[in-house]
Every structure is written in C-alpha cells, then in structure tokens.
C-alpha positions, 0 to 999 in steps of 0.5 A: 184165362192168360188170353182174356185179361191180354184182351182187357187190356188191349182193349183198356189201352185202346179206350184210353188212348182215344178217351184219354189221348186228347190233352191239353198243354201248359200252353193251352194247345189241345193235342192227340197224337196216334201218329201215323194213323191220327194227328190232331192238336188245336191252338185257340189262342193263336188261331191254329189248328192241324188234322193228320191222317195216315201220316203224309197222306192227309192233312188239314191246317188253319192259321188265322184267315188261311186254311190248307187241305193237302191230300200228298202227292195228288193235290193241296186247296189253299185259301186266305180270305178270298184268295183260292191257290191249288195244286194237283198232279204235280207239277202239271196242274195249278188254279189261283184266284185272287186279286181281280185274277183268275187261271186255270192250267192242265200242261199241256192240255187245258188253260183259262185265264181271266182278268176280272176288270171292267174291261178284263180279258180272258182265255181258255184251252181244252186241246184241241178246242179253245177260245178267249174274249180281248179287253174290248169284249171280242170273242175268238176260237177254234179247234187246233191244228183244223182251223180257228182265229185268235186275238191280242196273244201271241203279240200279235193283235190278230191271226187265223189259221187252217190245218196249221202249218199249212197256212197261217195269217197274222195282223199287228197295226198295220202290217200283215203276215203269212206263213204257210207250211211254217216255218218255211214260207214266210210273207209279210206286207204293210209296217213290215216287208219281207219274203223268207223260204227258210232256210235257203233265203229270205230278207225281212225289214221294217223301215226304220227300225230293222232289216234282216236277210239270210242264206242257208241259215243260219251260215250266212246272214246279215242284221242291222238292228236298233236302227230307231235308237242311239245304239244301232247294231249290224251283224253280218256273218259267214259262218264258221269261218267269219262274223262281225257285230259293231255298234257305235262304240264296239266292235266285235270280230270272230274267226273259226266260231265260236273259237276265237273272237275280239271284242273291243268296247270304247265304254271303259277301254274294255278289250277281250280275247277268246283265244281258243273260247272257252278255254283261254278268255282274257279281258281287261279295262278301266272296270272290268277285269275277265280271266278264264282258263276253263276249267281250272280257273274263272275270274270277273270283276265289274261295277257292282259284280264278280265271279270267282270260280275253282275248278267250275262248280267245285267252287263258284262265288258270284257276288252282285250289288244292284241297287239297294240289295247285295247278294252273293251265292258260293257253290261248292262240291258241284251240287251244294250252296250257299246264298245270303242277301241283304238290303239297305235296311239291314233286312237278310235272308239266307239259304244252305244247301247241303246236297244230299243231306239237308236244306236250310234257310233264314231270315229274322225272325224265321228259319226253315230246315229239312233232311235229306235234300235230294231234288233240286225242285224248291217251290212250295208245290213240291214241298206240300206235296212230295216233301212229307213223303221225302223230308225225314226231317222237318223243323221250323221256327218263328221268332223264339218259338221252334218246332219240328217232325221227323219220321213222318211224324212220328216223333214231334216237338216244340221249343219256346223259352222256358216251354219244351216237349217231344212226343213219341207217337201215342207210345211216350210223351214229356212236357216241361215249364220253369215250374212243371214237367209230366211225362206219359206212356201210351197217351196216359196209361202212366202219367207223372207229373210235377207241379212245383214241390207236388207229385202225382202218379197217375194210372190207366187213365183216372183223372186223379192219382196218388200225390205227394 
C-alpha cells in the first residue's frame, strides 16, 4: 500500500511539473525550468526566447532579428536577418555569409570564398584539388602538390606549378619567377633580376627599388632597401661577429649579435646601448627614455607610449595614446590582467582577468562576468561552444537589468529595480516586485504568494488556494 501511494505521488509530481511548471512572471516572461534536462522561457515583449536541452548540450535562442542554435562543442548556427555566421569542430571550421561575402574554412583541408560583386572573386580548396575564379571571370585550378596554375593570390598575379617543389613559375606585371626544388634554386628575369642557390648564394634586385645578395645565409649578406623613398636603408652583415643598418638619419652597429649593439637616431638625439642585450639596454633622448635590466626591471617612455615592467610579467603596464583613444594594460602575477580603454567621447571599456578565477569585462551599459578563467582563448566561438561546459559561473547585464547562471544551469536568476528572482532547477523558486513576492517547491506543488496585504497557499498544482 506504502509503494502505491509512493507511485501516485511521484507520478502526481511529475504531472505537475510539466502541466504546471510553465508560469509566467510579473514581468510577463513565460518560464519552465526542468534544469539540466529542459529549459525553456519566452519573453514577447522583448522579443527573446531561449530552449535548453541536457543543460550545455543544446540550446536555441532569439533576440529580436537573431537567432542562435548551439549543439556544445560541435558546432553553433547564427544569423541576423541575411547574415549566416557558423562555427564547428572548433577551432577548426568556420562559414559567414553577409555583406556581399562568402567563406567557408575546414584547416587545413577545405576553403571557399567568394565576393559577390559584379565583378567579384572566388576560391575554393577540397586538398588536394582546388580552384577559384579572378575579378575579371578567369578560371584556374589544380591538384596539390601534382601540378595546377593559380591567379591574383599569393601576391602574385599569375603562377603554375608541377610536382611542387619541383618546379614552380610565377608572374607579377612584368617580371617573371622560377623556382625549382623551392627554396633552393630561385631565378627571376623581367621588373625583377635575380638568381639564388640557397642558402650558399644568391643576389636579387629590382631596379630602383631594391637590391639584395647573400652568402650562407643567413651569416653574410648584404641589403639596400627603400631605394625609391626619402628613407632608404642598407643592411650588410657578417654574422655573429658584425652588422651594420644605416639610414639618412640612423645608425646602427652590432658586435657579437644580438649581444651588443649601438644605435643612434638624429630624430630626437635618441642613442642606445645593448651592453649585453637583453640584459642591460640604456637609451636616452629628447622624448624617449629606455632602461632595461632584465629581468628585474624595464622602463620606456615616448610621445604617446610607455612601459613599466617589475620583475617581467609580474607586473607590466604599458600605456598608449594614439589618436582619439587612450589605452593602458597591467599584467600582474604572470597570468592575470587588467585593460581599460577610453576614447575622446567619454566612451570605455574595460577588461579583468583574474587567472584562474574569473573574467570580467565592462562598458556603459553592459557588463560581462564568468568563473573560473582557466584558457587564455577569448572569442566568441569558444565561448559558445566550450564555455557552457567550463564557466561555473556565468552573469550578464544590460543597462539595470542583470542576469545570470551557475552550475550549468542549475541555478538561475535575474535582477532589475524593484524585480528579483532565483530558481533552483524545478526543486524551489522566489519572485519578488515592490508589491508581490511567491515562492514555489517542485515547479508548484506549494506555492505562496503575496499580493499586497492578500496571501494564498497553493497545493498540488490547483489553480486556487486558501487565501487570507
């Protein structure tokens, strides 16, 4: 007898709890909350809607024009209007659509990307075969590494290639390229002239512009870059033992690299001394100020950035100003940081990481905080994906209205002036106003509610109780 009214009355609970379980709040939101197995709640007015399945597994949600599906870790769908953003088999497969552009990326396997202009470009790659079509509508392809020709990629407007790195063409304007067993025989005729049997020798220049020769690379070789600007630079080097950079207005001469170096700039009257580099760097001019002592101590000052560093990354601060925008970032106790940024308007943000305990970031109107902060891969793939599994805790808000989750769920609530509640999975729940509270067990099967000065106690699920 004991066993059958046992069974009535779990089977009288479980009935409740999904006839019953759906309520709506004060605040007009529909919720029913069977956390970890079921989660749902709808909010008309504000165009929100979020469905839960096995806690992190699954989830769906809308806000206004977006919607997103997430099946954690395998992949989440996005899209906002005609815009479609997708992750999977993170982080290694990633498809956006939206703005006249298309791609597709499977590392290190498959790609596609197309430009949807009148005259728009695209590629693609299933390895080993690909293919693509230039802004003028000319087609290429081939099967990596056999054989195949390309168009306007690589930076170069042409190429072909068989049994790479056999042999290898290439063609940009004028000038034309070879390689064959790349990179050790390189040949170049045309804009550019060069011939290179790497790493023994070789001399490349383009007239005008550059020129370039080596031996045993990279121990002896010799540079004159820039020559077609106001700033050209030549670089020659026997290394370890010699190297010299100079330019019209600097002069740099190393001994022994990387160990001792001087370097003058006429810009400023800055000179520096690395005597041994890294260890003792001293630098001093009109606006800039360097002293390095690694790796107890590192200090640099210039126009619109400096750097304060205590024991390396036991504290580091660097501070920028460029433009509109002034930006500073502390890193303390190696791991953990500390960013703000703040434009001409007024306008911040902020962002706290507390390894391994918690990240939080902030700007007006929003903030963002979750625990524990173990990885150091922020993006909103991961977090999507991976960080209902790893995030313990997980709170957000927007402007006065707060929010938040823990336990994958199985504690939830939210905050707004004069407006609280907290849910306990189906087990307890509270919802408060300035005017009216109730609390439930088992998604109903007690309920207590206040409305004003009235009272009323509510049992297995009835619509109406005993008031008072």
């Amino acid at each position: 007898m004991n066993r059958r009214l046992v069974a009535v009355f779990i089977l009288v609970v479980l009935a409740g709890l999904f006839l019953a379980g759906c309520t709506t709040t004060s605040r007009g939101e529909r919720r029913l909350n069977l956390s970890p197995l079921l989660f749902y709640s709808d909010h008309p007015e504000g165009e929100e809607s979020r469905l839960e399945l096995l806690g992190p597994l699954f989830s769906w949600e809308r806000a206004g024009e977006a919607t997103l599906t997430t099946l954690a870790p395998l992949f989440y769908y996005l899209t906002q209007g005609y815009d479609i953003e997708a992750e999977f088999l993170y982080p290694f497969g990633h498809y956006k659509t939206g703005g006249g552009h298309s791609r597709f990326n499977l590392i290190p396997l498959s790609s596609f990307r197309k430009d949807d202009l009148p005259d728009g470009a695209s590629s693609w790659q299933f390895f080993p075969f690909y293919g693509g079509r230039t802004s003028r509508g000319e087609g290429y392809g081939g099967v990596f590494p056999l054989f195949g020709t390309y168009k306007e990629r690589f930076g170069r407007d042409r190429g072909n290639f068989l049994l790479w790195p056999l042999y290898s063409s290439s063609g940009t304007g004028n000038t034309y390229r070879y390689g064959v067993l790349w990179p050790f025989f390189y040949y170049a005729t045309g804009g550019e002239e060069s011939f290179a049997f790497w790493p023994l020798g070789g001399r490349m220049i383009t007239p005008g512009r550059w020129e370039k020769s080596y031996a045993l690379w990279p121990l002896i070789h010799s540079q004159r870059l820039g020559l077609d600007t106001e700033t050209p630079r030549t670089v020659s080097a026997v290394l370890p033992f010699y190297a010299k950079e100079t330019t019209p207005g600097s002069v740099k001469k190393t001994v022994l690299f990387p160990l001792f170096t001087y370097y003058h700039q006429d810009k400023g009257n800055y000179t520096q001394w690395d005597t041994p580099w890294p260890f003792i760097v001293r630098g001093d001019g009109e606006t800039m100020h360097l002293r390095s002592y690694f790796p107890f101590y590192y200090q640099r000052q210039e126009p619109g950035r400096s750097r304060l560093a205590v024991f390396w990354w036991l504290f580091d601060q660097r501070t920028e100003t460029g433009g509109d925008v002034w930006e500073q970032t502390t890193r303390y106790l190696f791991l953990s940081s500390y960013g703000v940024e703040i434009d001409s308007a007024g306008n911040w943000r902020e962002k706290h990481r507390l390894w391994p305990l918690a990240l939080y970031v902030s700007q007006p109107g929003w903030s963002h905080l979750h625990a524990p902060e173990i990885l150091f891969m922020q993006s909103p793939g991961f977090d999507r994906l991976f960080g209902p599994y790893v995030y313990l805790w997980n709170q957000n808000r927007r402007d006065t209205f707060r929010q938040g989750r823990a336990f994958w769920g199985l504690y939830r609530w939210q905050a707004d002036v004069d407006y609280r509640l907290w849910e306990l999975s189906f087990l307890a729940s509270r919802e408060s106003t300035a005017s009216s509270s109730s609390f439930r067990l088992l998604s109903g099967l007690v309920t207590w509610e206040r409305q004003g000065p009235h009272r009323q106690l509510k049992l297995f699920y009835l619509p109406k109780g005993f008031s008072w």
